[in-house]
C-alpha positions as CSV (number, residue, x, y, z in Angstrom):
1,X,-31.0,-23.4,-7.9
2,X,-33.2,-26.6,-8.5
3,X,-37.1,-26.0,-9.6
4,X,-39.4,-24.8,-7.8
5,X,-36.0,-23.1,-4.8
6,X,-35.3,-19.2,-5.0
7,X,-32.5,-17.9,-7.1
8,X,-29.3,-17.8,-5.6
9,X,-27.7,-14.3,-4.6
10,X,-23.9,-13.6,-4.1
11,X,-24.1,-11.2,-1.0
12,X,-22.1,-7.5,-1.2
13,X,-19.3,-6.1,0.2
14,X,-19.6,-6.0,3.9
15,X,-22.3,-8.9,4.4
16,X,-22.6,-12.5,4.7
17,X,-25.5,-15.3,4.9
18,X,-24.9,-18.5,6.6
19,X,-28.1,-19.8,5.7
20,X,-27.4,-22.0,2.6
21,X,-31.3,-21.0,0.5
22,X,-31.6,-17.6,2.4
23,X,-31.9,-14.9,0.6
24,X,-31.4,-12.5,2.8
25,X,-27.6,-10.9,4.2
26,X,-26.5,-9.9,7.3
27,X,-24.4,-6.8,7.8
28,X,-20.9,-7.5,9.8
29,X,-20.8,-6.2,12.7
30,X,-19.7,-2.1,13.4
31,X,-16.1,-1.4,11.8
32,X,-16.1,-4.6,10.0
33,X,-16.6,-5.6,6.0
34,X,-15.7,-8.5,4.1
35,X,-13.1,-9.0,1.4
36,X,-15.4,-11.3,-1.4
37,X,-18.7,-11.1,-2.8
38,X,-20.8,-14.4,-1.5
39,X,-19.4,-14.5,2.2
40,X,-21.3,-17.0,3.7
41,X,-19.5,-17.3,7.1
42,X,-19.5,-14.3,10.1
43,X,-15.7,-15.4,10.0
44,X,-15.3,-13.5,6.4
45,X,-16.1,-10.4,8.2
46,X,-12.7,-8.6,8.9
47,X,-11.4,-5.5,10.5
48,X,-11.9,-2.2,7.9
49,X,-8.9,-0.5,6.3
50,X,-7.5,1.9,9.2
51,X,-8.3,-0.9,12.6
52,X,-6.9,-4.0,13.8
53,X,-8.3,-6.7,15.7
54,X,-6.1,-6.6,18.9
55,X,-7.4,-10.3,20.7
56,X,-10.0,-12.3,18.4
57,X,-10.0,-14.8,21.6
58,X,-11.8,-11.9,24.0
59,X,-15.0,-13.4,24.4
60,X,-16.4,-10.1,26.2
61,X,-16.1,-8.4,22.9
62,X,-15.2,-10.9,19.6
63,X,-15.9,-8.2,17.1
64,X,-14.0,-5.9,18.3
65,X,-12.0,-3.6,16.0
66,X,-9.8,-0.7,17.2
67,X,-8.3,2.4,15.3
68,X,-4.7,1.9,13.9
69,X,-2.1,3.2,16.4
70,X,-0.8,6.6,15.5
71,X,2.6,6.3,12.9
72,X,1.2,2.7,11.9
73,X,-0.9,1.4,8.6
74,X,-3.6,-0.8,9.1
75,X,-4.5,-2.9,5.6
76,X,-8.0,-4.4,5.9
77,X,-8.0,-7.4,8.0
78,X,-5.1,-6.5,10.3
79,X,-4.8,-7.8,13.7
80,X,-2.4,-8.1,16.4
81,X,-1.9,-11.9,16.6
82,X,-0.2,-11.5,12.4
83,X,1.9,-8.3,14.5
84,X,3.6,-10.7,16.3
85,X,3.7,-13.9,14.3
86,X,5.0,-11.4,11.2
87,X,2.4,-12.9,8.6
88,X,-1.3,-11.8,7.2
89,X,-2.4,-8.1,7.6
90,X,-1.0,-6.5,10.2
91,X,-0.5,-3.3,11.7
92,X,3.0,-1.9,10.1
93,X,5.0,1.5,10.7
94,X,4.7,4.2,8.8
């Protein structure tokens, strides 16, 4: 920070500020954390460890995370589009 500007802060585990000079951070929405210190986009907020995003284009719920089906692993950040595309976290059988 410059003279005079607040101190810059790295936010924790599970919230981000998009507000470059803000010192404040935002929790990511219900059943969702980050992977970094310092997220500064609502984007860096990812399904936990045990859900998967099943459509991130559903704009009647965009945050939406859903538990792991039964006999499947769900690594943080899974979701159904890398299922079927076979790349990034995905859900994967037990």
């Amino acid at each position: 920070p410059r003279d005079g500007e607040d101190e810059c802060i790295f936010c924790m585990i599970g919230t981000f500020q998009e507000s470059t000079g803000s010192s404040a951070c935002r929790a990511c929405p219900a059943r969702r954390t980050t992977s970094i210190l310092g997220a500064f986009l609502s984007e860096h907020c990812v399904c936990e460890e045990g859900t998967y995003e099943p459509d991130p284009l559903d704009p009647s719920n965009p945050d939406k995370c859903v538990d792991c089906p039964e006999g499947m692993s769900c690594e943080e950040g899974s979701r159904l589009a890398n299922l079927l595309s076979r790349s990034g976290p995905r859900p994967l059988v037990d």
